[in-house]
TIMAR-457511 format. One record per residue (C-alpha): x, y, z; residue number from 1; residue in one letter. Coordinates in pm, 1 decimal. Example, Ala and Ser with C-alpha at 12.3 -4.5 7.8 and 13.67 -1.06 7.14 Angstrom:
REM residues 2
(guro (1230.0, -450.0, 780.0), 1, 'A')
(guro (1367.0, -106.0, 714.0), 2, 'S')
END
This chain:
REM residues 210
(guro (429.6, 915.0, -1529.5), 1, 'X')
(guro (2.7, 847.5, -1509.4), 2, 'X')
(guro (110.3, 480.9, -1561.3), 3, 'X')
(guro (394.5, 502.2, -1308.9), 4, 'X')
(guro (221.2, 655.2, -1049.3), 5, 'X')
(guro (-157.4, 701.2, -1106.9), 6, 'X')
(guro (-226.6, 332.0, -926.1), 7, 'X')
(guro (-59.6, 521.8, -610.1), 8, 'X')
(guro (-223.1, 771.8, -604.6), 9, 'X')
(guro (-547.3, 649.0, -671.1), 10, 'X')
(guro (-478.2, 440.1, -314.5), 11, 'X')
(guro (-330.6, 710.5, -152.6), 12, 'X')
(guro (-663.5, 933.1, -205.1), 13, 'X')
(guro (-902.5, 659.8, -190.8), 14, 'X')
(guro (-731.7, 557.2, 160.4), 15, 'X')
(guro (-773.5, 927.6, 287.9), 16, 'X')
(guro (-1135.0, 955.2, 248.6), 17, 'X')
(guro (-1125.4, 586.4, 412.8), 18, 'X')
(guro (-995.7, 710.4, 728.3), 19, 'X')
(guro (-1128.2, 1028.4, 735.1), 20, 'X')
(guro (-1506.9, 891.0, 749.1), 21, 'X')
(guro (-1375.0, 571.9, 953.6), 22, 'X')
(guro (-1602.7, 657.3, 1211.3), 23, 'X')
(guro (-1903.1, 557.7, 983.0), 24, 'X')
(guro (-1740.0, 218.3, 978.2), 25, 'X')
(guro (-1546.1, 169.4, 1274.3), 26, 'X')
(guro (-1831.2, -57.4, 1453.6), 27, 'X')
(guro (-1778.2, -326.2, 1150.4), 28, 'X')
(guro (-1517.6, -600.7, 1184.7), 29, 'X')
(guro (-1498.5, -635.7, 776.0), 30, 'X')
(guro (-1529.5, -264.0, 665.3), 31, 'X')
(guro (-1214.1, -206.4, 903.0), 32, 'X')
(guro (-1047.3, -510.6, 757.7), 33, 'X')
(guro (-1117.9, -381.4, 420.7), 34, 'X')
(guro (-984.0, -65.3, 505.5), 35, 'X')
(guro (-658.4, -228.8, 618.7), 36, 'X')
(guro (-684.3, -436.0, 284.9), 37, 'X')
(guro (-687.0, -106.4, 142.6), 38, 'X')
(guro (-368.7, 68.1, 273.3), 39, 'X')
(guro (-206.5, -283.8, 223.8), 40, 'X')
(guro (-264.9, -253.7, -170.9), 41, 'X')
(guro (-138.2, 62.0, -109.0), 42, 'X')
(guro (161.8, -35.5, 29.0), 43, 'X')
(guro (258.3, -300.8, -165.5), 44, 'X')
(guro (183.0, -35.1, -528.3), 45, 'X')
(guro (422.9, 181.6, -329.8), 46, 'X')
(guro (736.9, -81.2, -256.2), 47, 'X')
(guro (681.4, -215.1, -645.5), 48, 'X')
(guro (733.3, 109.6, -810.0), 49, 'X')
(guro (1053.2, 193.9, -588.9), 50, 'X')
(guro (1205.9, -179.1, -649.5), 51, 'X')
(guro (1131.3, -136.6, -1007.7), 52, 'X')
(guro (1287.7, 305.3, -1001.7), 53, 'X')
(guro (1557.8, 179.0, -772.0), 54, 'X')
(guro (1637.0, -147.4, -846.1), 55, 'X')
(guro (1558.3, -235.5, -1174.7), 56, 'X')
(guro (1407.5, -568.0, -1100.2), 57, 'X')
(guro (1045.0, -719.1, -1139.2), 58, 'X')
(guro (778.6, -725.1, -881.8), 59, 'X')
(guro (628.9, -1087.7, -951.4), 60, 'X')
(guro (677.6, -1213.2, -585.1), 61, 'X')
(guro (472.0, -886.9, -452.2), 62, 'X')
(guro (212.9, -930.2, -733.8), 63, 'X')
(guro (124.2, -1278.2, -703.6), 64, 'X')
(guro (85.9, -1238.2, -327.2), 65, 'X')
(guro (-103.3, -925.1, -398.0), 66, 'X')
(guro (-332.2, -1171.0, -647.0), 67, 'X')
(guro (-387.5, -1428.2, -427.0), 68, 'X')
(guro (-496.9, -1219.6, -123.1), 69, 'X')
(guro (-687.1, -996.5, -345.8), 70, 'X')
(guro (-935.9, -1258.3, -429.9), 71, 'X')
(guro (-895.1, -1471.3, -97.0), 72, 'X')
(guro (-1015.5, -1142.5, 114.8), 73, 'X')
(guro (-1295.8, -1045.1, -114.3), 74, 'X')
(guro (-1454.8, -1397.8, -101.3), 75, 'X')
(guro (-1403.9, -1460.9, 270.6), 76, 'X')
(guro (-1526.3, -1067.6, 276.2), 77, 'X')
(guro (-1853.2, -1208.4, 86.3), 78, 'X')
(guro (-1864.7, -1502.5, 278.4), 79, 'X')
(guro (-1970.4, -1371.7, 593.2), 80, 'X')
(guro (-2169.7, -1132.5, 449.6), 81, 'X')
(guro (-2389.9, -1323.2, 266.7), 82, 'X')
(guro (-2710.1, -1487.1, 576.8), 83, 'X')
(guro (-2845.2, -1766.9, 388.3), 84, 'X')
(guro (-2721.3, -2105.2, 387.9), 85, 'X')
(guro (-2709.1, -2262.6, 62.6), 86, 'X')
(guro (-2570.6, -1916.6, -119.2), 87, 'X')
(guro (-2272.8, -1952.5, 208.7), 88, 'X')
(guro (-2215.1, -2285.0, 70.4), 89, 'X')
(guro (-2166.1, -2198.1, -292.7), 90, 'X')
(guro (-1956.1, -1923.7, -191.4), 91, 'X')
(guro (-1731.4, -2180.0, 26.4), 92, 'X')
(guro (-1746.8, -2395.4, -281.7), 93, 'X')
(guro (-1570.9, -2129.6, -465.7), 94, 'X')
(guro (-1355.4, -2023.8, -198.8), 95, 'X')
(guro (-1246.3, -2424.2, -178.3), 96, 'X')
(guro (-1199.4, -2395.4, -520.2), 97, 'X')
(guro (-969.4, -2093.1, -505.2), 98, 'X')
(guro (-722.7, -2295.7, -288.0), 99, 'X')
(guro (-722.7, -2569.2, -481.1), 100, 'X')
(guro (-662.3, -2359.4, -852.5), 101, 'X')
(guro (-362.3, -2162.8, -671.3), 102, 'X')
(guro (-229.1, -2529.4, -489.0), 103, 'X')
(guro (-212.6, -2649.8, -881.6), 104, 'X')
(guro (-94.1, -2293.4, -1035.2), 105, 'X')
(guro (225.0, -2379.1, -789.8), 106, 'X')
(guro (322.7, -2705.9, -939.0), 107, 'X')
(guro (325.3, -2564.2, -1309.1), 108, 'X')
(guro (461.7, -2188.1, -1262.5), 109, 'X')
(guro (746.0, -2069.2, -1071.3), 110, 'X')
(guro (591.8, -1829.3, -784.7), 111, 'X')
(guro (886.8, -1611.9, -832.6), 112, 'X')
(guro (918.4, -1548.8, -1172.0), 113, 'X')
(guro (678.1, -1600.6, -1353.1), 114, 'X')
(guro (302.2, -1386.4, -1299.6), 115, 'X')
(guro (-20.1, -1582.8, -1178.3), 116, 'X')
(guro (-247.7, -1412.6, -1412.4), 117, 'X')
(guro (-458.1, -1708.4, -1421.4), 118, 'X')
(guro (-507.0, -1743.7, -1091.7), 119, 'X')
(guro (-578.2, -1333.7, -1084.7), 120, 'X')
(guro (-835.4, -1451.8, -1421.0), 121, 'X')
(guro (-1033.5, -1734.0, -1204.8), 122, 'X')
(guro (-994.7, -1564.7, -851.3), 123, 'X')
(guro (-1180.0, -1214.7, -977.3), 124, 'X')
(guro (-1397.9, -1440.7, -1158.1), 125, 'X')
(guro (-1541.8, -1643.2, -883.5), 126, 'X')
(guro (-1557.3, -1316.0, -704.9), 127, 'X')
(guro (-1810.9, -1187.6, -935.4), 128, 'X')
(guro (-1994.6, -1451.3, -915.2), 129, 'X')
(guro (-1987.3, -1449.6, -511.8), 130, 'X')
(guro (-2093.3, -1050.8, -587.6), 131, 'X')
(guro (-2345.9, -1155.2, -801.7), 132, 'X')
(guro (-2500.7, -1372.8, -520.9), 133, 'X')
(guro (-2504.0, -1090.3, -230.0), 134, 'X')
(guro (-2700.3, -892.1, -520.0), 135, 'X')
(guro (-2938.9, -1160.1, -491.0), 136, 'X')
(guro (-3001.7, -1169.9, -144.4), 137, 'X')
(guro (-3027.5, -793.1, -142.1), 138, 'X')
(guro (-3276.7, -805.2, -357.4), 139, 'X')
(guro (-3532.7, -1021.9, -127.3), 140, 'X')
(guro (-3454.8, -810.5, 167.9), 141, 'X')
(guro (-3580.2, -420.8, 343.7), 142, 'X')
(guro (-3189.8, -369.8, 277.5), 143, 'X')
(guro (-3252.4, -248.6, -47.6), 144, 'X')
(guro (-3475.2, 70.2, 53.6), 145, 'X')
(guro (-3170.3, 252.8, 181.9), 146, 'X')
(guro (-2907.3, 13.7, -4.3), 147, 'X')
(guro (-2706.1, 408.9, -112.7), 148, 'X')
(guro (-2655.1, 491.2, 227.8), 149, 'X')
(guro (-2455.1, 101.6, 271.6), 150, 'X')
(guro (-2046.1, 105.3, 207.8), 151, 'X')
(guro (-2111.3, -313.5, 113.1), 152, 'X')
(guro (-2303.9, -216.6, -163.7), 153, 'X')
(guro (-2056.5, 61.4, -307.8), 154, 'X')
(guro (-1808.7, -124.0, -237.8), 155, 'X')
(guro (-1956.4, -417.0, -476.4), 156, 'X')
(guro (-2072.5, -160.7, -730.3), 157, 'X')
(guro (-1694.2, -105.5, -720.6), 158, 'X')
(guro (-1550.8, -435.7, -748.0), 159, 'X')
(guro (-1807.5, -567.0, -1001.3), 160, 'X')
(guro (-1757.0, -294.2, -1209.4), 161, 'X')
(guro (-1387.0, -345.6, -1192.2), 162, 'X')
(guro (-1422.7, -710.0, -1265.2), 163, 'X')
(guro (-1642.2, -660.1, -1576.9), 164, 'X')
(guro (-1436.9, -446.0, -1729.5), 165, 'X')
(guro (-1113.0, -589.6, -1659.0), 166, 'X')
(guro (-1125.2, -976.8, -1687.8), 167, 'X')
(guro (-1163.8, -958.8, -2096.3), 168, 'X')
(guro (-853.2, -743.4, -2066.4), 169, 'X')
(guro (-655.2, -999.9, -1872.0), 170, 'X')
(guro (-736.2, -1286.8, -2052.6), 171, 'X')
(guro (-686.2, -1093.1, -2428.3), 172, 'X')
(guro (-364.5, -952.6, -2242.4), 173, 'X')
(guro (-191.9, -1327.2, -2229.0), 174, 'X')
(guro (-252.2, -1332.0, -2612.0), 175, 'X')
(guro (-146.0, -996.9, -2724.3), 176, 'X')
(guro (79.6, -720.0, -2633.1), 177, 'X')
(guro (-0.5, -554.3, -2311.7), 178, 'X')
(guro (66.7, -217.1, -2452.4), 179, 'X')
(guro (-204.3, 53.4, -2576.1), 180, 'X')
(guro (-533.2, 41.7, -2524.6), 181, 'X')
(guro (-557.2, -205.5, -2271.5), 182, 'X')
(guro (-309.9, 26.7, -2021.0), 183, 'X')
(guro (-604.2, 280.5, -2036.5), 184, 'X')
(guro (-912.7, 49.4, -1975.0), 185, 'X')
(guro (-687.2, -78.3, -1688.4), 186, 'X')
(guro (-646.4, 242.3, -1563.9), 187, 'X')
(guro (-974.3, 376.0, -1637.7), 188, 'X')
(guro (-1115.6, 53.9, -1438.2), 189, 'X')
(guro (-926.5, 151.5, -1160.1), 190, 'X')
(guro (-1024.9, 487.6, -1095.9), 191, 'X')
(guro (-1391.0, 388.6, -1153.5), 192, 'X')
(guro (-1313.8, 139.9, -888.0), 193, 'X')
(guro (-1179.1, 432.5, -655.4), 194, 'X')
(guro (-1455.6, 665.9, -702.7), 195, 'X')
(guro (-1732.3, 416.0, -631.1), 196, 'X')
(guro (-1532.9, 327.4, -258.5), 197, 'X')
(guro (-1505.8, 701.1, -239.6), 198, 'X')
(guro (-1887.8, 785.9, -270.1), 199, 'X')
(guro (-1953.4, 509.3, -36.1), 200, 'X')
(guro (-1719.1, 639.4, 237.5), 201, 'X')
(guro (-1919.1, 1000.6, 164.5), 202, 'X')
(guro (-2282.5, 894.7, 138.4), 203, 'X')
(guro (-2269.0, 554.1, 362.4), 204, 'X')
(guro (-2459.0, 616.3, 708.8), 205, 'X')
(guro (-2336.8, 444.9, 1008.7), 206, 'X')
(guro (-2646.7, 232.6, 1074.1), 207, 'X')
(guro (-2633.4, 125.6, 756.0), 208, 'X')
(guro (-2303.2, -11.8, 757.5), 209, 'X')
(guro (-2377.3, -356.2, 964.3), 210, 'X')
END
């Protein structure tokens, strides 16, 4: 059952408190865009688990797509976030990259059968690193006096977190038996995850979140 439906949920709730402070946001073309990311990753969690209840079939199609888009939308998300030039670059470098890993991944698995986990592996990778950069530049700017009260930096607090924690768990996972252990770090990753968005949407301050 907490496997089944905790990933739900954990959406579900973490959406809520998303809309319910949107206001703090609302003035922010990428905040709202990662809100609608968001109740997308909702959504698709949702459809899986009935296809797999109802059905009795796999998900791979809807997880690869969710894969792909996940790391696309946090590096473009980065991207523009990020003011100076050369860091821009690097991140475009990886975002170029990205494309090209995934344009490769297509020629030697089968999009519909078989899971992209190594595009997931070097996609949340790169993503770090473009997290790792925006650290950097926060660091050398007034941001960082009030950087609690800004939803960008909970929501990289988040996603680094995440990342840390579950990468060596991927990449172990192709080698061993996804069972035990590594269900609950996944898990445990993922609410982390949730309750770092969730204290941004609470704490952030509208003129903070440009």
């Amino acid at each position: 059952m907490l496997f089944k439906y905790g990933y739900i949920i954990l959406y579900a709730i973490t959406v809520s408190f998303g809309i319910y402070h949107f206001k703090k946001y609302n003035h922010n073309l990428y905040l709202k865009l990662w809100l609608y990311f968001l109740i997308y990753s909702f959504f698709n969690e949702a459809i899986s688990r009935y296809i797999i209840e109802i059905y009795k079939v796999r998900t791979i199609v809807l997880n690869n797509t969710w894969f792909i888009v996940n790391s696309f939308f946090y590096l473009i998300f980065y991207l523009f976030k990020i003011n100076e030039s050369i860091k821009k670059k690097l991140v475009l470098s990886l975002i170029s990259s990205f494309i090209v890993c995934n344009g490769i991944m297509f020629f030697y698995k089968d999009y519909f059968n078989e899971y992209f986990v190594y595009s997931w592996i070097i996609g949340q990778l790169f993503v770090v690193i473009a997290i790792m950069i925006y650290f950097m530049e926060l660091l050398s700017s007034d941001a960082i006096l009030n950087i609690k009260y800004s939803l960008f930096f909970w929501i990289s607090i988040g996603v680094f977190i995440f990342n840390i924690g579950i990468l060596p768990v991927f990449v172990i996972g192709e080698l061993i038996d996804w069972q035990g252990i590594f269900r609950y770090i996944i898990l445990g990753a993922n609410i982390i995850m949730s309750l770092s968005f969730i204290t941004g949407f609470i704490v952030s301050k509208k003129e903070y979140n440009n």
